[in-house]
Steps between C-alpha positions, in 0.01 A plus 500: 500500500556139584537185240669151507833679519420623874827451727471170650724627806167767582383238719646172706637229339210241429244720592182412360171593615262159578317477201172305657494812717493786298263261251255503773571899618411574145181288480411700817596849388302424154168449673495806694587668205862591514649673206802618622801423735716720735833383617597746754801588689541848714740743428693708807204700608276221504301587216446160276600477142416235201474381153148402402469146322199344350364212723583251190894606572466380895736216425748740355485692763484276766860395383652838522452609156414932566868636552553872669752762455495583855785745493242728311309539810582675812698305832541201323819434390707380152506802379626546121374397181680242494430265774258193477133459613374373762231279489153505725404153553123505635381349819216284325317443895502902513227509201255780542176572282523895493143552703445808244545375191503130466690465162820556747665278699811597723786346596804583786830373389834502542787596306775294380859623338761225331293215682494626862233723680618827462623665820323857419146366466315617795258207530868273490628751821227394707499142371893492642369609891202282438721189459736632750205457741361165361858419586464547908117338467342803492218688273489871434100610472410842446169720428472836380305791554484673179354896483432701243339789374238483161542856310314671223594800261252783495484582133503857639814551671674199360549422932483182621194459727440246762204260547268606547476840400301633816785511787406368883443814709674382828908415536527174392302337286580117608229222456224772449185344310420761244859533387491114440136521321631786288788277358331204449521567103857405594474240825260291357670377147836499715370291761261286265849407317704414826220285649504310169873434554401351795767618717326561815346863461391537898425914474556831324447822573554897433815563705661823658569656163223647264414249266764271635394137557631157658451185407575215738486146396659166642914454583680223325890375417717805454519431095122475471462845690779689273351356201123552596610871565678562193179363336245724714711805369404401175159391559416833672637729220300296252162523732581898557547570096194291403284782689714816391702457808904442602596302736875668699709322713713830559555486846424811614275685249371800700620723798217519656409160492572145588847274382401184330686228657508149446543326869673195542355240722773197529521211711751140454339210489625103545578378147371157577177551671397866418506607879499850534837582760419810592272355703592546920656156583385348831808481654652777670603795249700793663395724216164451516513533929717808505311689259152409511409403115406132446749385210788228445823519557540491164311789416690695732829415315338545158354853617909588713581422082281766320575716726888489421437568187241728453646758339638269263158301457287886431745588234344182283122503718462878409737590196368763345585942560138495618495244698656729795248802429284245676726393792366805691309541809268793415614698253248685266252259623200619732602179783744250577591298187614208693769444258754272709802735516734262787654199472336339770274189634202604709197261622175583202743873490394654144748793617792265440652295206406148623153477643463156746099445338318326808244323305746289331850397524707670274766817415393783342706727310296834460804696320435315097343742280280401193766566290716202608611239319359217686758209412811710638303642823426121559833394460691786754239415763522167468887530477495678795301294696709214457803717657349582766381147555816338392736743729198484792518874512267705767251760380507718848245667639189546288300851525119495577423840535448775229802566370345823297467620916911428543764809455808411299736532813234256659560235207861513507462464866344146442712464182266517248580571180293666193496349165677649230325841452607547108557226237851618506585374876294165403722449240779595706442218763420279223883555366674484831320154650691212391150342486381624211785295240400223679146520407523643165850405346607719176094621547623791785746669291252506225204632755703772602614646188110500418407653810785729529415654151130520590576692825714741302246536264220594745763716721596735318221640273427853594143514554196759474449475847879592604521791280196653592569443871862650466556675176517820688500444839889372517 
């Protein structure tokens, strides 16, 4: 609860909302029937939290007037009963209409503790490597390519059910038509709501997973992408329960079939004239001779970066126990999952972690699982980038050919390396690169006692499974 006595030291010094602006926001909000407010801000996993405020309170809460406890959630720091509130300050250019029910409007915001950001709000950690970039004239885009899967109880068993109900009769059931016109209960509303967002909805279809589904629309800045994300997660669980559906990000959902991952397509552009520089330069590039891919220089460096750290960068792009049930070739599945299981570049390669697309110029990261919190994964690529541009490192030889086809003693013949097979060795490689502090600050100690304990917690159940496998057979 909030009055005239609210802390003054919640947000900066001075800081006052302009008042013709959120007059006119208002005005707009009012006609298309706006009731209510959001100002959101994402806790460590990613998933988006808020107090809801009446649209005749946007002032107030323009100025920083809803104050959170953030110690009483999980990974994100002042703990105790005792410490002060933050303050989430909303973005007023992020307004969105919610597409579903117009008496909502959201908000993305950032928090704020004893007048500065604070350093454990995610959107603020990307922000940081953002204007580390701006600093050396250079803009960090990104798009995403978010799957799911759309599930149903049966009343019956009380299982959850994929969409739809009748299963494709072959291996894999990727872009096949009468999956996608028995789920259009669910793809229509969805897609009805994104195109009204205007974001640049290009496709969608049923995916490799039963009644999992991709949506790809249009790239932008790296803040627009993490926040248009965290709002799609939110937008699709809405859609889901409004036709006796859930929407689950859970990475990893069934043995038998596909991950759900969340690819990361990045390129740098110039700051002052929007040039994409991933583009091949027409001067002589000895990357781009030697091994045959038409990129910059630049990219080169930025892709020699990620690949330092990718151990480090796949304990924040896929953080969850599940997340490495998925980073498996085969497993229970009938075919090849490609799940990218080396840390490796490869020319349009979907067997590696970086795929060089050839129909446009960009890096794509095809390790980030739908369960990632978008603002941090941003921020450790883009980190990373910049130190391998910054220290002009060299990515090595890139692999073309199917790595699924390559032994192990073959790979460590070329010196490739897997990814982290557990969430336990991602976090591992998370702690010991020096990296990590610099990209999150207090944040990583903070991550890894969350992670840690949720490893633990998933580790060491005894399960059905186990006991029936080896009760008596040890």
């Amino acid at each position: 609860m909030t009055d005239s006595k609210t802390p003054v030291f919640a947000v900066p010094d001075g800081f006052s909302a302009d008042a013709e602006k959120v007059s006119a926001l208002k005005e707009e909000l009012g006609a298309k029937g706006v009731q209510y407010l959001f100002s959101s801000y994402v806790d460590i996993h990613g998933v988006p939290k808020a107090k809801i405020n009446p649209i005749e309170c946007l002032e107030k809460m323009a100025n920083g007037s809803e104050l959170f406890t953030v110690g009483a959630l999980e990974g994100m720091g002042l703990v105790g009963p005792q410490i002060d509130e933050c303050a989430a300050v909303p973005d007023l250019d992020t307004a969105i209409v919610c597409p579903w029910d117009n008496r909502f409007a959201y908000f993305f915001g950032d928090l704020y503790y004893h007048g500065a950001p604070y350093e454990n709000d995610s959107r603020q950690v990307l922000k940081r490597q953002l204007e580390r970039a701006n600093a050396m004239g250079l803009k960090f885009n990104l798009g995403v390519e978010p799957e799911f899967y759309v599930l149903k109880e049966n009343g019956d068993t009380g299982k959850w059910e994929q969409l739809p109900t009748h299963r494709y009769r072959g291996v894999c059931p990727s872009y096949d038509i009468n999956q996608s016109f028995g789920s259009m209960d669910f793809l229509e509303p969805f897609s009805d709501c994104l195109r009204e967002l205007e974001w640049g909805l290009y496709s969608f279809d049923q995916e490799g997973g039963h009644g999992q589904y991709e949506f790809d629309f249009g790239y932008a800045d790296a803040l627009t992408t993490a926040d248009r994300l965290t709002f799609f997660r939110v937008m699709a669980k809405q859609v889901a329960e409004s036709i006796g559906a859930v929407a689950t990000f859970m990475p990893k959902p069934f043995a038998d079939d596909a991950r759900s991952g969340c690819h990361n397509n990045m390129s740098l552009a110039s700051l002052e004239t929007g040039e994409n520089l991933f583009t091949p330069e027409s001067e002589s590039n000895p990357f781009a001779e030697k091994l045959g891919i038409p990129l910059s220089k630049l990219a080169f460096h930025f892709i020699a970066g990620v690949l330092k750290h990718a151990p480090a960068i796949t304990a924040v792009s896929s953080p969850t126990y599940n997340s490495y049930q998925g980073f498996i070739a085969q497993g229970d599945m009938p075919d090849i999952s490609w799940a990218p299981v080396l840390a490796a570049y490869g020319r349009n390669n979907r067997s590696a972690m970086l795929r060089l697309p050839q129909n446009r110029y960009c890096v794509e990261n095809r390790a980030p699982d739908m369960s990632n919190n978008p603002y941090l994964t941003a921020a450790m690529h883009l980190a990373a980038g910049l130190d391998g541009i910054e220290q002009e490192l060299d990515p090595g030889e890139p692999i073309n050919a199917n790595a699924y086809n390559l032994s192990r003693a073959e790979l460590k013949k070329e010196g490739i390396n897997f990814l982290p097979a557990t969430l336990k060795e991602a976090l591992d490689a998370f702690e010991d690169d020096p990296f990590t502090v610099g990209v999150l600050g207090e944040m990583k100690e903070i991550f890894l006692k969350q992670k840690r304990w949720e490893w633990e917690q998933s580790f060491y159940p005894i399960h059905d499974r186990q006991l029936n496998q080896f009760l008596t057979h040890v």
